[in-house]
C-alpha positions as CSV (number, residue, x, y, z in Angstrom):
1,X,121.2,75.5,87.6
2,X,123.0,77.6,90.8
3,X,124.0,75.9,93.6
4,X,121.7,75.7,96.5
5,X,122.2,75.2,100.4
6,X,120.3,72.3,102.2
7,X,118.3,75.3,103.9
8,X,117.3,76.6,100.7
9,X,115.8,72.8,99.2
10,X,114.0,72.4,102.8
11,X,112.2,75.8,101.8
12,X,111.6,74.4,98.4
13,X,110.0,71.8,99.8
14,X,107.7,73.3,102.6
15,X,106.7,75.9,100.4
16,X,106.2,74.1,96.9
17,X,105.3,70.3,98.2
18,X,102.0,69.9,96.3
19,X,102.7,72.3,93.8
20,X,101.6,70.6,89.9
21,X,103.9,71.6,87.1
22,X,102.5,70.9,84.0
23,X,105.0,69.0,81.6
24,X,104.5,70.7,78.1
25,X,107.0,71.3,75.6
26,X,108.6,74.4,77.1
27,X,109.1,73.2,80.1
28,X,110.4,69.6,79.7
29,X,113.2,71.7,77.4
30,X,113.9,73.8,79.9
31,X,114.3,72.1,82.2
32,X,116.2,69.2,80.5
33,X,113.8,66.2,80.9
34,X,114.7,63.0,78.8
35,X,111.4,61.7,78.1
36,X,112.9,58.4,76.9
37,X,114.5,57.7,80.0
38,X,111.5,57.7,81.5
39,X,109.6,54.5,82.7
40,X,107.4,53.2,85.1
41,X,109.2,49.7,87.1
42,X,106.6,47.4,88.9
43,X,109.0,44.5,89.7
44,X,111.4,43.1,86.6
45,X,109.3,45.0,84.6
46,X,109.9,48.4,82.8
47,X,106.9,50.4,81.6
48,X,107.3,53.8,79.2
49,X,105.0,55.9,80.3
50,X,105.1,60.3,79.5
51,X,105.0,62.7,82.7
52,X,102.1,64.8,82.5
53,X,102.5,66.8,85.4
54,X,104.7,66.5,89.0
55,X,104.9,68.0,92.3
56,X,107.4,67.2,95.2
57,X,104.5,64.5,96.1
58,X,102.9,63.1,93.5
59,X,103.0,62.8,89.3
60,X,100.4,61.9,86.8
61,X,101.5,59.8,84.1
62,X,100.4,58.8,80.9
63,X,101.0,54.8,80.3
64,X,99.9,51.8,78.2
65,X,98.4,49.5,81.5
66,X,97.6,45.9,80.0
67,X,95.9,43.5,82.1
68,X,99.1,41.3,82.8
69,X,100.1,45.1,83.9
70,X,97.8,45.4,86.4
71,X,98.3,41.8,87.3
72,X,101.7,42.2,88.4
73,X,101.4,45.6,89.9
74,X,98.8,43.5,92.2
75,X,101.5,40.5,92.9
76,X,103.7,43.4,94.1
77,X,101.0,44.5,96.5
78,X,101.2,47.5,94.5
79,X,104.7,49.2,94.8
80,X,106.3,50.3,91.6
81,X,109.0,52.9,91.3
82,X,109.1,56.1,88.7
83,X,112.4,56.7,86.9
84,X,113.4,60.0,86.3
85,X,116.1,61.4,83.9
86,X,117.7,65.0,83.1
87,X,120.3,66.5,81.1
88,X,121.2,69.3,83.2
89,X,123.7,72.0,81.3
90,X,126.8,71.5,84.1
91,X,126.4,68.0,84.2
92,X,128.5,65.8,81.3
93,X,126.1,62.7,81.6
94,X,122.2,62.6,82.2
95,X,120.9,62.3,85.6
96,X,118.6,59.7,87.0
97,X,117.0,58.4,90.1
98,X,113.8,56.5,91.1
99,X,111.2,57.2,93.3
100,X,109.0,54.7,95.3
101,X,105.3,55.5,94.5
102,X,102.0,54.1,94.5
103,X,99.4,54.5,92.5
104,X,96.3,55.8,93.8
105,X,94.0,56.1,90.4
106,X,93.4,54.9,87.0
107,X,91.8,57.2,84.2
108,X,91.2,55.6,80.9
109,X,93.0,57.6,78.3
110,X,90.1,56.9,75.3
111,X,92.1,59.1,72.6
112,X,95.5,56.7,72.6
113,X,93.6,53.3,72.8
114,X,92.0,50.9,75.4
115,X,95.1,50.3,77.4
116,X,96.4,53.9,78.0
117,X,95.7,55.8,81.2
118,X,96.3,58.8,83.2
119,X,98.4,57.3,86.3
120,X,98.2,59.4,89.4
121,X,101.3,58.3,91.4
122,X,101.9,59.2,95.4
123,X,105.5,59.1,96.5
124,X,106.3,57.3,99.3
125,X,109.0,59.3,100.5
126,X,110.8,62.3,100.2
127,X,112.2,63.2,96.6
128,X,115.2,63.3,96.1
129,X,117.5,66.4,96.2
130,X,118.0,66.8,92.3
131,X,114.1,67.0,91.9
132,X,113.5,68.9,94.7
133,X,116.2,71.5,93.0
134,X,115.1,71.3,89.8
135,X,111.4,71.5,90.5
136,X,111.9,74.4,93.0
137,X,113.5,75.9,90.8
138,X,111.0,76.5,87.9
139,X,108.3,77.7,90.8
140,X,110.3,80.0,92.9
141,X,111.2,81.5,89.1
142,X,107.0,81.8,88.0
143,X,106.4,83.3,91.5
144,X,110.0,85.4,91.1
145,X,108.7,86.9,87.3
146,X,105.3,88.3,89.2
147,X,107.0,89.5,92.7
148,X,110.0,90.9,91.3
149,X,109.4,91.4,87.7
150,X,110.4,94.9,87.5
151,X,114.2,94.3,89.2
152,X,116.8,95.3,86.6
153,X,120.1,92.9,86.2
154,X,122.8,95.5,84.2
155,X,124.6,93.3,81.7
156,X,128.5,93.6,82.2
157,X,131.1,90.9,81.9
158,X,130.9,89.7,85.4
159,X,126.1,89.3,85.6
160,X,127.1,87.6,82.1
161,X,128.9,85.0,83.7
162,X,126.4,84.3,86.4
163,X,123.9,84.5,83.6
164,X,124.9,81.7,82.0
165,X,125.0,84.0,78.4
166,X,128.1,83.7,76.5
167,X,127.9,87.4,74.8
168,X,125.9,90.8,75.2
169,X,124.8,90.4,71.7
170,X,121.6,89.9,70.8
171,X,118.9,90.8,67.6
172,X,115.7,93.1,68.1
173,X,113.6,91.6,65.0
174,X,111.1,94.2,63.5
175,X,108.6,92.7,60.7
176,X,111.3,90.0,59.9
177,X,114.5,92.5,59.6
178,X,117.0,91.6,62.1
179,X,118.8,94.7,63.7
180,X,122.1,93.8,65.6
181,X,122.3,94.8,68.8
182,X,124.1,94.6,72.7
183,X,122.4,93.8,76.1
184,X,122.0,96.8,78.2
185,X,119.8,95.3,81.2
186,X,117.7,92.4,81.8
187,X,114.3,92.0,84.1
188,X,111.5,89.2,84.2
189,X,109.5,92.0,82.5
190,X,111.5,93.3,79.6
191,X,115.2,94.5,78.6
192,X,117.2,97.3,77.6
193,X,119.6,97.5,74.4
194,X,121.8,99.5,72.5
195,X,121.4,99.2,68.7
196,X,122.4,101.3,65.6
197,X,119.7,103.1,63.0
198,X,116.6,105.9,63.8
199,X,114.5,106.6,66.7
200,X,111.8,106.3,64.3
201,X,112.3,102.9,63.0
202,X,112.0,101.9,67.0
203,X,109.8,104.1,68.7
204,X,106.3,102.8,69.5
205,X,107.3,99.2,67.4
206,X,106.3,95.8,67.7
207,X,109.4,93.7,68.1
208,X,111.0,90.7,69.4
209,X,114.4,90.1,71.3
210,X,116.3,87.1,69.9
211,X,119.1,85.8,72.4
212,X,122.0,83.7,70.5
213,X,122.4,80.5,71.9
214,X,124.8,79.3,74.6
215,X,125.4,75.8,76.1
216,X,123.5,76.9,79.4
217,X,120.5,78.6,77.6
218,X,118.7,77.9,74.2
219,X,117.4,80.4,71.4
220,X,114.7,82.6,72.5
221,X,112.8,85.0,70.6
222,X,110.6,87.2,72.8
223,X,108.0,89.3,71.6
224,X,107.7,93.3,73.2
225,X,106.7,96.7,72.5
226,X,109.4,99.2,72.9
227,X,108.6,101.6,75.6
228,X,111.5,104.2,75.0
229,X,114.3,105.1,72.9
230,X,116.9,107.4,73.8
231,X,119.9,108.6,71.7
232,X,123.5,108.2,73.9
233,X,126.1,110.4,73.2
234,X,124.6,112.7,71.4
235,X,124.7,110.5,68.4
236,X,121.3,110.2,66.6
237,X,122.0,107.1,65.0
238,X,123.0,105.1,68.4
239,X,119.8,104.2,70.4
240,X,119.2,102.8,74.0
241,X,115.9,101.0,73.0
242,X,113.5,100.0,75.9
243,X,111.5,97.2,75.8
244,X,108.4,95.4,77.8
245,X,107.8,91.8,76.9
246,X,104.4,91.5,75.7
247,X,103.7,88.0,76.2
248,X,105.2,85.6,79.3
249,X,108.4,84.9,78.9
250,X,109.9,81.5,77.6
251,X,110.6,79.1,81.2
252,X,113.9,79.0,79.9
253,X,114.1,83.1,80.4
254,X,112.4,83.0,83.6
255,X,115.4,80.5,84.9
256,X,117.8,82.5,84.1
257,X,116.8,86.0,85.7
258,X,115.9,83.8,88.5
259,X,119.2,82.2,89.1
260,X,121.2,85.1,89.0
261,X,118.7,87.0,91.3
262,X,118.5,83.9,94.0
263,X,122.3,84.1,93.5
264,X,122.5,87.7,94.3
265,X,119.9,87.4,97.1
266,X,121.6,84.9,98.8
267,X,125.1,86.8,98.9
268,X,123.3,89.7,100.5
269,X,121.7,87.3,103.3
270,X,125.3,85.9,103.6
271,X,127.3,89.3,103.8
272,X,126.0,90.5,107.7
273,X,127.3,86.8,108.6
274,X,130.4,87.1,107.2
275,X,130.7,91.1,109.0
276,X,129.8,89.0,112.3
277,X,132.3,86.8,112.2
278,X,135.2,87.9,114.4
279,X,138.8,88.8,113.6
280,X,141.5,86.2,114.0
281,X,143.4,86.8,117.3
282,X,147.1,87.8,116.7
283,X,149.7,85.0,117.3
């Protein structure tokens, strides 16, 4: 994740407070939950439960609640505390933290057995930073793939970096053949590569782009239909293939154009500042 300002987790908060994400698969890969490090403590006592959705105020849960359970979460006039944990891509070691809650209903959960129930948890105070971040995050990205879905990032060395990708080669995948091929641009909405063969093997295609694997972002395949091919340089066998996603985008995907155009949005808010600031005087 980018690095953001105080200013920018207030706005996280105000605008996203009561905001459900919905842990499924994608997201709790992207972004980096450890579900086993995840438990419910009402007193001594340590409860696995699995996060079913979170916003900056509340979390529903899904948790075996015996009797002796409930019995103590009574003696402790019904305080408990919900432990996160993350494995974030920058940070070596997980990340945990708990959060004061109480729980304000119990829905029996008939499919898992007779103890197991939906858990809908208020917090008691503000989240901390780290969730606020990483929360924020993954919303201002879903609203940022809608609002600005047609802004193109051009791949060099330099948006690479801020990208998190650790090469402009990818693979556009046509009925199972894999043609190599480099990263022209990136949007929320589709991409732009160079790749070797006929305009006729492209043009009008379903495909998928497959990004390689980095330590900041995992494989993604995502399908498209390609929109344009153009030949560069007057060579017929070089193509600049343009492609629109045809489904949503993986979460992970949506991160990463996000991040780089927060980043970029940011530096433009910061460079009048830095105009307005005024020369030092001579000695």
């Amino acid at each position: 994740m980018s690095i953001v300002t105080s200013q920018q987790l207030s706005r996280y908060y105000e605008q996203y407070k009561t905001t459900d994400v919905t842990f499924n698969a994608q997201v709790i890969t992207a972004l980096g939950l450890v579900a086993k490090g995840v438990y419910l403590k009402i007193q001594d006592r340590q409860l696995p439960c699995m996060v079913f959705s979170s916003s900056m105020a509340s979390s529903r849960v899904i948790a075996s609640v015996p009797s002796a359970v409930m019995l103590a979460l009574k003696q402790a006039n019904n305080r408990l505390a919900l432990r996160w944990c993350f494995k974030l891509p920058e940070k070596v070691e997980p990340i945990t933290f708990f959060l004061t809650c109480r729980p304000t209903g119990f829905t029996h959960y008939a499919v898992k057995g007779p103890d197991v129930h939906f858990v809908t948890l208020e917090f008691t105070q503000r989240p901390p930073d780290d969730l606020i971040q990483i929360l924020g995050s993954l919303l201002e990205a879903n609203a940022n793939s809608q609002r600005r879905k047609d802004d193109r990032i051009i791949v060099t060395p330099e948006t690479l970096k801020k990208l998190g990708l650790e090469s402009r080669e990818a693979a556009v995948l046509i009925e199972g053949k894999s043609h190599k091929c480099v990263l022209r641009d990136l949007s929320f909405s589709g991409a732009k590569v160079v790749v070797s063969g006929s305009a006729k093997a492209f043009a009008d295609r379903s495909v998928s782009l497959k990004f390689s694997r980095s330590e900041q972002v995992p494989e993604m395949t995502i399908p498209a239909t390609v929109g344009r091919v153009d030949e560069l340089g007057g060579r017929k066998d070089i193509l600049a293939v343009s492609m629109v996603y045809s489904s949503d985008p993986p979460v992970s995907y949506k991160l990463l154009i996000n991040s780089y155009v927060s980043t970029m949005k940011k530096a433009v808010q910061e460079a009048p500042k830095a105009e307005a600031q005024p020369a030092p005087a001579d000695a």
